[in-house]
C-alpha positions as CSV (number, residue, x, y, z in Angstrom):
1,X,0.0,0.0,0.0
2,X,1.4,3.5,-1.1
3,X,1.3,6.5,1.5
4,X,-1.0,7.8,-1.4
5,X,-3.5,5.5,-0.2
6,X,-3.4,6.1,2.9
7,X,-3.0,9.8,3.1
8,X,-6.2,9.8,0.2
9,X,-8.0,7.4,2.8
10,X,-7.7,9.4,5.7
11,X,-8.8,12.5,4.6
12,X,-12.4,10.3,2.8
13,X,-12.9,8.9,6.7
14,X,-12.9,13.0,7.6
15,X,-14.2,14.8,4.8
16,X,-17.2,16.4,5.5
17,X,-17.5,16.3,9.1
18,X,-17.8,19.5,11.4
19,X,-14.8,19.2,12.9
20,X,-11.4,18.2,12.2
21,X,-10.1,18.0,15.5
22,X,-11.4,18.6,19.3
23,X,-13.1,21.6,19.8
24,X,-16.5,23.4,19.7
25,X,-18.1,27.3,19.0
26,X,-18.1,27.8,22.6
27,X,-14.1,27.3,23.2
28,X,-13.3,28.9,20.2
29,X,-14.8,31.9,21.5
30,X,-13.6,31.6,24.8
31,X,-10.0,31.6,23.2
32,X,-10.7,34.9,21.4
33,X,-12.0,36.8,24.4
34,X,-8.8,35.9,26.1
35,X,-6.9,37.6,23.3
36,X,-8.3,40.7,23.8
37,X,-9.1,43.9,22.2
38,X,-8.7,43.7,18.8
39,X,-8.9,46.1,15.5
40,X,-12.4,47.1,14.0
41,X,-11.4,44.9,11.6
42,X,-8.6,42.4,12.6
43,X,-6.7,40.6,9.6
44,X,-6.7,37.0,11.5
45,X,-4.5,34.2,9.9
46,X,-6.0,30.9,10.0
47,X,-3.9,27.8,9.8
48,X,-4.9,24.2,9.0
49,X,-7.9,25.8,8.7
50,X,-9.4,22.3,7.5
51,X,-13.1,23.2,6.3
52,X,-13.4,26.4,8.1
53,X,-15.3,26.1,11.3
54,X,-12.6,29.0,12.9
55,X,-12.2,30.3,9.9
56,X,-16.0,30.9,9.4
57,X,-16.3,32.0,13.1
58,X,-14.0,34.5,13.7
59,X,-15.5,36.1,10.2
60,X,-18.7,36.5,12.0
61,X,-17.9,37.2,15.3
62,X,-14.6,38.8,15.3
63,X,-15.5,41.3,11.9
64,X,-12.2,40.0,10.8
65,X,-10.6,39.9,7.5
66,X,-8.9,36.0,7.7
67,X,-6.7,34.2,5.2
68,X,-7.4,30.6,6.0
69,X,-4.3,28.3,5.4
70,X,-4.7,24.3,4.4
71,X,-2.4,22.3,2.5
72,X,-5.3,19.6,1.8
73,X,-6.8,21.4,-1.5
74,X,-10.3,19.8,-0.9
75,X,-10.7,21.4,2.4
76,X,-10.0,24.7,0.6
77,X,-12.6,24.0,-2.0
78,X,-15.4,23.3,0.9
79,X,-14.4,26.7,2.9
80,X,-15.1,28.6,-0.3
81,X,-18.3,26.6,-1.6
82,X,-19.9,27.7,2.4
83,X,-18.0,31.1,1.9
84,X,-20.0,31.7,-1.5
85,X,-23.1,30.0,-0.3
86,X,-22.8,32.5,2.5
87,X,-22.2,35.7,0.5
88,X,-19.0,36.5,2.5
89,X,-16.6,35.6,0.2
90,X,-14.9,39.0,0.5
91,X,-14.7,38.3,4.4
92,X,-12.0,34.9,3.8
93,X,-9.2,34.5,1.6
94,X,-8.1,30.9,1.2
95,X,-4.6,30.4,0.7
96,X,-2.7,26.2,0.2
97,X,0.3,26.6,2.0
98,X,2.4,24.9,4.5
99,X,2.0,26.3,7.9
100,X,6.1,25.8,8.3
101,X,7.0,27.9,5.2
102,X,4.4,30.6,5.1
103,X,4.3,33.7,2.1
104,X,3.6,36.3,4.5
105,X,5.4,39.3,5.3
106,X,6.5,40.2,8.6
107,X,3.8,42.2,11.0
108,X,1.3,40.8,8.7
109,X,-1.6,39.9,11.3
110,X,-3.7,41.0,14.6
111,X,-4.1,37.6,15.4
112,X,-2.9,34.2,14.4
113,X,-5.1,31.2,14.8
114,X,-4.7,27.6,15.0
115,X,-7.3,25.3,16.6
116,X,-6.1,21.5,16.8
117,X,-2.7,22.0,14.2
118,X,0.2,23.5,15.3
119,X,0.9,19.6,16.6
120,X,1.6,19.0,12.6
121,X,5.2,21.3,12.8
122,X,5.3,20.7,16.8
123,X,4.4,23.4,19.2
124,X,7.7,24.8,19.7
125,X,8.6,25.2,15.9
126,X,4.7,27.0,15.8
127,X,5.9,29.2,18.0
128,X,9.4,30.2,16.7
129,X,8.2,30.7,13.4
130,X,4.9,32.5,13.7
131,X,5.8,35.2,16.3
132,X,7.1,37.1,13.1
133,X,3.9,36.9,11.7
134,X,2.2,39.2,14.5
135,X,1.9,42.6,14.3
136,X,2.2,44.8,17.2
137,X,0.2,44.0,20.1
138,X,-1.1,41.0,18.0
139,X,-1.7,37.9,19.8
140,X,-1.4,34.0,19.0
141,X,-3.9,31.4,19.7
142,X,-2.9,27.7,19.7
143,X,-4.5,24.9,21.3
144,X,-2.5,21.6,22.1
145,X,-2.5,17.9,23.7
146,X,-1.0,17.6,26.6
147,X,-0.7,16.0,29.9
148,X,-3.4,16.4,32.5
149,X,-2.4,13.5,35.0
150,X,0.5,13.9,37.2
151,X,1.5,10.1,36.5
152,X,0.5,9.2,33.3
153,X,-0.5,5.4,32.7
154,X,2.2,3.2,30.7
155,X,-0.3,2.4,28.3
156,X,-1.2,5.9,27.6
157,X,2.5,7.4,27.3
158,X,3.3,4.0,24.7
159,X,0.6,5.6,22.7
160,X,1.5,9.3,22.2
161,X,5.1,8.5,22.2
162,X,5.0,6.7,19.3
163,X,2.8,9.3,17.8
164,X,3.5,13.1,19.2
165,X,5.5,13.8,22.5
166,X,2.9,15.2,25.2
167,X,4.0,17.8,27.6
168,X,2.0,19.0,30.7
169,X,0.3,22.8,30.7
170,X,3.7,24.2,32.4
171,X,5.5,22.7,30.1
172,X,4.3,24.1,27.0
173,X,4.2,27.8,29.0
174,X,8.2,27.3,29.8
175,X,8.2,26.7,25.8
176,X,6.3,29.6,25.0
177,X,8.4,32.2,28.1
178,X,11.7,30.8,26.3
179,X,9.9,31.9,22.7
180,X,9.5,35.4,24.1
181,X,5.7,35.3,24.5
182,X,3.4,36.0,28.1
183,X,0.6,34.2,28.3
184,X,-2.4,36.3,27.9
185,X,-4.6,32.8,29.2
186,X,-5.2,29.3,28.7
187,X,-8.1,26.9,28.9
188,X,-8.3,23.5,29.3
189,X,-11.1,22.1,26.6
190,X,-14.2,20.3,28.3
191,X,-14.6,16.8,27.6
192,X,-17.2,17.8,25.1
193,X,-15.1,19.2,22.7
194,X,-13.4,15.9,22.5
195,X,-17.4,14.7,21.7
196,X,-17.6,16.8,19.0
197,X,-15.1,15.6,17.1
198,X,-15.0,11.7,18.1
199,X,-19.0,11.4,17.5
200,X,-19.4,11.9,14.2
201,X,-16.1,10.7,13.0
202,X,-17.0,7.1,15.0
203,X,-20.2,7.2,13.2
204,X,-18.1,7.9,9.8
205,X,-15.9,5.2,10.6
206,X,-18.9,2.9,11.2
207,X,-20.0,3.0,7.7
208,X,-16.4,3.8,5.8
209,X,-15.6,0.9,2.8
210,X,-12.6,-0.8,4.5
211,X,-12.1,-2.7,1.2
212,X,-10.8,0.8,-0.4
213,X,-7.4,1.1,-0.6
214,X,-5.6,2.4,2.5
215,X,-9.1,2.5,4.6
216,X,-8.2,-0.2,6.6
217,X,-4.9,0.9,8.3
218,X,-6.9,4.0,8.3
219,X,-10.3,2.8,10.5
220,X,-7.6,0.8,12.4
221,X,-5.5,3.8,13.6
222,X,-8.9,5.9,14.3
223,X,-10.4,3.2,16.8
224,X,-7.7,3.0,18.1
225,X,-7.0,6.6,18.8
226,X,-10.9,6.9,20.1
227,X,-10.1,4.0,22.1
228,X,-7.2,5.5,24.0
229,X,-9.8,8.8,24.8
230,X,-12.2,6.2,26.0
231,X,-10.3,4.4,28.3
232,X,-7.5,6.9,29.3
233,X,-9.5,10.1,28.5
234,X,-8.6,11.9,32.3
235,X,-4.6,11.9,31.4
236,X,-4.4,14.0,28.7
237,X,-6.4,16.8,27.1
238,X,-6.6,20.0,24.8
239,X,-5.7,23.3,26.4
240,X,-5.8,26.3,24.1
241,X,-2.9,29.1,24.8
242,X,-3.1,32.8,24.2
243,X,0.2,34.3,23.6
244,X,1.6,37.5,23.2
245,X,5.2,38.4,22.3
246,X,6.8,40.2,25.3
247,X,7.5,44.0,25.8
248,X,10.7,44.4,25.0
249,X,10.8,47.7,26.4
250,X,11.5,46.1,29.6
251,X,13.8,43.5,30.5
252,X,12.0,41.2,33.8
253,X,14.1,39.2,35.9
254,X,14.8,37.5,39.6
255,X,16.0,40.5,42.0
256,X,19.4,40.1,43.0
257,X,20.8,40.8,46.8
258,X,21.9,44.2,45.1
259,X,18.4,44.8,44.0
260,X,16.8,44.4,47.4
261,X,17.3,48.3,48.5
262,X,16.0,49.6,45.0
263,X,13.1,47.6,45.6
264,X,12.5,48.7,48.9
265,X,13.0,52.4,48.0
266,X,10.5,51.5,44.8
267,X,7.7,49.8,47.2
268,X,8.2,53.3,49.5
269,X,8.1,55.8,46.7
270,X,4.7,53.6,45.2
271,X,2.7,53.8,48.1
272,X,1.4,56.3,50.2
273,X,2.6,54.4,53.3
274,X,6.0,52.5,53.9
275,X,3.8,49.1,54.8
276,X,4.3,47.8,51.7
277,X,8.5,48.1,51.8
278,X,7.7,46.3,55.1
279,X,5.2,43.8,54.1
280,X,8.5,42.5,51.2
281,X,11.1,42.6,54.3
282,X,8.7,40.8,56.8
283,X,8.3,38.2,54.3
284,X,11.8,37.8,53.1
285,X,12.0,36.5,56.9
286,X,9.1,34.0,56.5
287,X,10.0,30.6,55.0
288,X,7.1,29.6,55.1
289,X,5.9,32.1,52.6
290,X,9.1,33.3,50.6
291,X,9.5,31.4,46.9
292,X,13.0,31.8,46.1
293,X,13.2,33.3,42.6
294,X,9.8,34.6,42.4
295,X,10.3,38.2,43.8
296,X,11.1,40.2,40.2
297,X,12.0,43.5,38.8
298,X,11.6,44.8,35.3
299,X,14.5,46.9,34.2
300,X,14.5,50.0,31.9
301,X,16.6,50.5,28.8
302,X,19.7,52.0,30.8
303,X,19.8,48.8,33.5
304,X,17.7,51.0,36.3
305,X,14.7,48.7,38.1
306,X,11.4,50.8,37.3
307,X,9.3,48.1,38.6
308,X,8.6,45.1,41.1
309,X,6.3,42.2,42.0
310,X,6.2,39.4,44.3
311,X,4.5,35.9,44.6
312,X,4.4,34.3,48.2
313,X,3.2,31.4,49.4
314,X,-0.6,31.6,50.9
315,X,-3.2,29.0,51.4
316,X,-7.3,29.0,50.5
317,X,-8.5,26.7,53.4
318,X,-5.3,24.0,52.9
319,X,-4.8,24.1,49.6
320,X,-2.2,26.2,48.5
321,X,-1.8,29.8,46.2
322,X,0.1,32.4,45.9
323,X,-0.6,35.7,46.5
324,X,0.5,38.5,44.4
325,X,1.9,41.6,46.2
326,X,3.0,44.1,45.7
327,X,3.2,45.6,42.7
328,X,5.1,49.1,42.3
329,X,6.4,51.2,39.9
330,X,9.2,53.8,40.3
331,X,7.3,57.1,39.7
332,X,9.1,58.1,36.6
333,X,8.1,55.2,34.9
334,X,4.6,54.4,35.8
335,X,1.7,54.7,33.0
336,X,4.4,53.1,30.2
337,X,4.4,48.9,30.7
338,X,6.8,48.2,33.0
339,X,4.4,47.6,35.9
340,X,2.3,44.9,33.0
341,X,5.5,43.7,32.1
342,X,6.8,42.3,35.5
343,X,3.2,41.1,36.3
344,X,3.0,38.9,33.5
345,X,6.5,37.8,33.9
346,X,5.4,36.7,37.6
347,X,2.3,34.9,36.6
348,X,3.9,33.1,33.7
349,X,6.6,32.2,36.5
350,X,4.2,31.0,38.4
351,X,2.3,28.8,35.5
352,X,6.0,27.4,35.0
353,X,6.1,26.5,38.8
354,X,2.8,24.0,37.9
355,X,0.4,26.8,40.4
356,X,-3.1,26.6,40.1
357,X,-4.2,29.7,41.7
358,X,-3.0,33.4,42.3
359,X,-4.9,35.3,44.6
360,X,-4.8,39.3,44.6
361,X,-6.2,42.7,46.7
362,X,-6.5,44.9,44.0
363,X,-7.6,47.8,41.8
364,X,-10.6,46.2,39.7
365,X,-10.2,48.5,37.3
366,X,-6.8,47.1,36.2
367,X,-6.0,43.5,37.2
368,X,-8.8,42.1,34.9
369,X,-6.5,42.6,32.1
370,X,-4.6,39.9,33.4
371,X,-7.3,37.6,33.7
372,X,-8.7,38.0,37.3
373,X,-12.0,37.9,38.5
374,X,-13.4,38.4,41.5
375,X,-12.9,35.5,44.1
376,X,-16.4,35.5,45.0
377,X,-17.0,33.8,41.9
378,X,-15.4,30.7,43.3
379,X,-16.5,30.9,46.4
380,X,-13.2,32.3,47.7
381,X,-13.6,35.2,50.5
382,X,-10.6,36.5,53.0
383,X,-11.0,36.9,56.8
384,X,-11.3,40.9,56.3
385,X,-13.6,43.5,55.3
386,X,-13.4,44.7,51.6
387,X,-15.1,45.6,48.5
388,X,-16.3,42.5,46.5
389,X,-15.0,43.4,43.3
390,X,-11.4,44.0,44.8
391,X,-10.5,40.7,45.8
392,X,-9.6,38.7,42.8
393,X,-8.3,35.1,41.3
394,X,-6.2,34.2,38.3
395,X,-6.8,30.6,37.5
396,X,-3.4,29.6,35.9
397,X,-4.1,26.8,33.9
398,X,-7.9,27.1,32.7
399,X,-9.0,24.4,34.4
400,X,-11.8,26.0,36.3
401,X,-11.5,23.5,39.3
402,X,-10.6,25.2,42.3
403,X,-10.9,24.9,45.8
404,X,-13.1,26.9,47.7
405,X,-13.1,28.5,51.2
406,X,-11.2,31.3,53.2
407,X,-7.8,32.6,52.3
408,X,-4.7,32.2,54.8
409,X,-2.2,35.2,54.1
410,X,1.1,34.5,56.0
411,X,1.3,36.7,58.8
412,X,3.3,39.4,57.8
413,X,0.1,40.7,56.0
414,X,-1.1,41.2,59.4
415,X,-4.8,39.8,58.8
């Protein structure tokens, strides 16, 4: 039997069915709301854009302008029948093309998009070599498989070894922090998205000819595949990522000893009081709540620290968080990124670390950029008095399962 055949039978078990990969409507636009603000009208790069479910989406509900990328021409030929049958043909450009070796110029897009097939040039080559793609502030969106148990089964890593090397939600954020990106958010795909796909293509598979050439190593690899979901479905999952390339502007790293009285002349020029200079040196003395490596700076152009954050260790009933304070910024160089650049460099730290949870006392008017909420939400209160809405929670890896109950600051917070 010729790869021919095989490739040809592959792409007969799939053609025509909704999706080409896990995924539904509803995650898709979860994953664009987590990009953020975009353009009027965003020019939104598609790629393995299959039969243009995204494609068709993000036309609709984004008012974008997208070129949708395939290398499998028949694909291409189905987005634009639906395009035409539509009467938005003007609204997506189709485009065969190898998602490794793309014709695009530099800065060409507002946001580039790729539900269930960055896993065809591996995640880490996506990255590398569509960050030049973005224009600026432009965001990426990928979604990929990875590890959602802690000890994956023998039987389940024999199977994705031999196929595409899984890596857990930290893992692929250390890839993406070593790319240059932040993580704007990620979320982990409900089991129904995995239902969306696997339904109808079981029911395909059910009535496929396995007497055509190729369809039989075909049918045999997709029960397979849909066996390994059924029977090891909690060990591994999809978990879209939303990337942004960093701001340059501003290098972020771990202080050093010789940073320690910038920052505490930073935390007392940023605040009306000197408790929050205190609050950093009380809790460099608590090892209980100090995380070596997670108190950071972001430096200007000329070396000088213009800003600072901290993560320490705190608890929601006995499950543990971290908390994130403070944040300052060195008068001269507040209102221009540095204090967003050292906060996302601290949460993508702390996604890196494998936390769950960050837990934060803060304006409500500007931590929502970063993904909080308000802890309420979750069922998460602290021991004191203070406005709802000002008491937030980042969850770090999408997941949505957190514990619930009171928070326990370390005592140097003093409540």
């Amino acid at each position: 039997m010729s790869d021919n055949a095989l490739y040809d039978a592959f792409f007969a078990l799939h053609h025509g069915l909704p999706r080409q990969g896990p995924g539904s409507d509803n995650t898709s636009r979860r994953l664009l709301a987590l990009a953020g603000p975009l353009p009027k009208r965003p020019r939104v790069l598609d790629l393995g854009c299959g039969p243009g479910r995204s494609a068709l989406l993000l036309a609709a509900e984004a008012g974008a302008q997208v070129t949708a990328v395939d290398l499998h021409e028949p694909f291409l030929d189905e987005l634009r029948h639906t395009t035409q049958a539509r009467g938005i043909g003007d609204t997506i450009r189709t485009v065969k093309a190898d998602m490794a070796e793309l014709p695009f110029p530099d800065g060409s897009f507002d946001l580039v998009w790729a539900e269930s097939s960055a896993y065809n040039i591996g995640f880490d080559t996506a990255l590398r070599r569509w960050r030049r793609l973005l224009a600026p502030g432009g965001s990426l969106v990928l979604t990929e498989c990875e590890w959602t148990a802690e000890e994956p089964s023998a039987e389940a890593r024999a199977f994705w070894d031999q196929h595409y090397a899984l890596r857990t939600t930290a893992g692929n954020t250390a890839a993406a922090v070593t790319a240059g990106y932040n993580v704007l958010g990620v979320h982990r795909q409900p089991e129904s998205d995995w239902d969306e796909y696997y339904g109808p293509l079981g029911e395909r598979a059910e009535t496929a000819d396995a007497t055509a050439p190729g369809m039989a190593q075909a049918l045999a690899a997709t029960r397979a595949e849909i066996g390994m979901r059924r029977d090891h479905g909690t060990e591994y999952g999809y978990t879209g990522h939303v990337l942004r390339p960093a701001d340059t502007r501003w290098h972020t790293r771990p202080e050093t000893e010789a940073d320690i009285p910038v920052v505490r002349a930073i935390n007392a020029a940023a605040f009306a009081t000197a408790e929050e200079a205190g609050l950093v040196d009380a809790l460099r003395l608590d090892g209980d709540a100090w995380l070596p490596g997670t108190s950071y700076v972001a430096e200007a152009a000329d070396g000088s620290v213009a800003a600072y954050a901290l993560l320490t260790r705190c608890h929601v009933g006995d499950v543990p968080a971290v908390a994130l304070a403070p944040v300052a910024v060195a008068p001269e160089h507040q209102r221009k990124g540095a204090g967003q650049a050292v906060v996302r460099a601290v949460l993508d730290l702390a996604r890196v670390r494998g936390e769950r949870l960050v837990l934060l006392l803060g304006h409500p008017g500007y931590y929502p950029r970063f993904g909080f909420e308000a802890a309420s939400r979750y069922s998460i209160r602290p021991t004191f008095e203070v406005p709802d809405e000002a008491m937030m929670v980042l969850v770090l890896d999408g997941s949505g399962g957190v514990p619930q109950g009171t928070i326990r600051y370390p005592a140097a917070f003093g409540v």
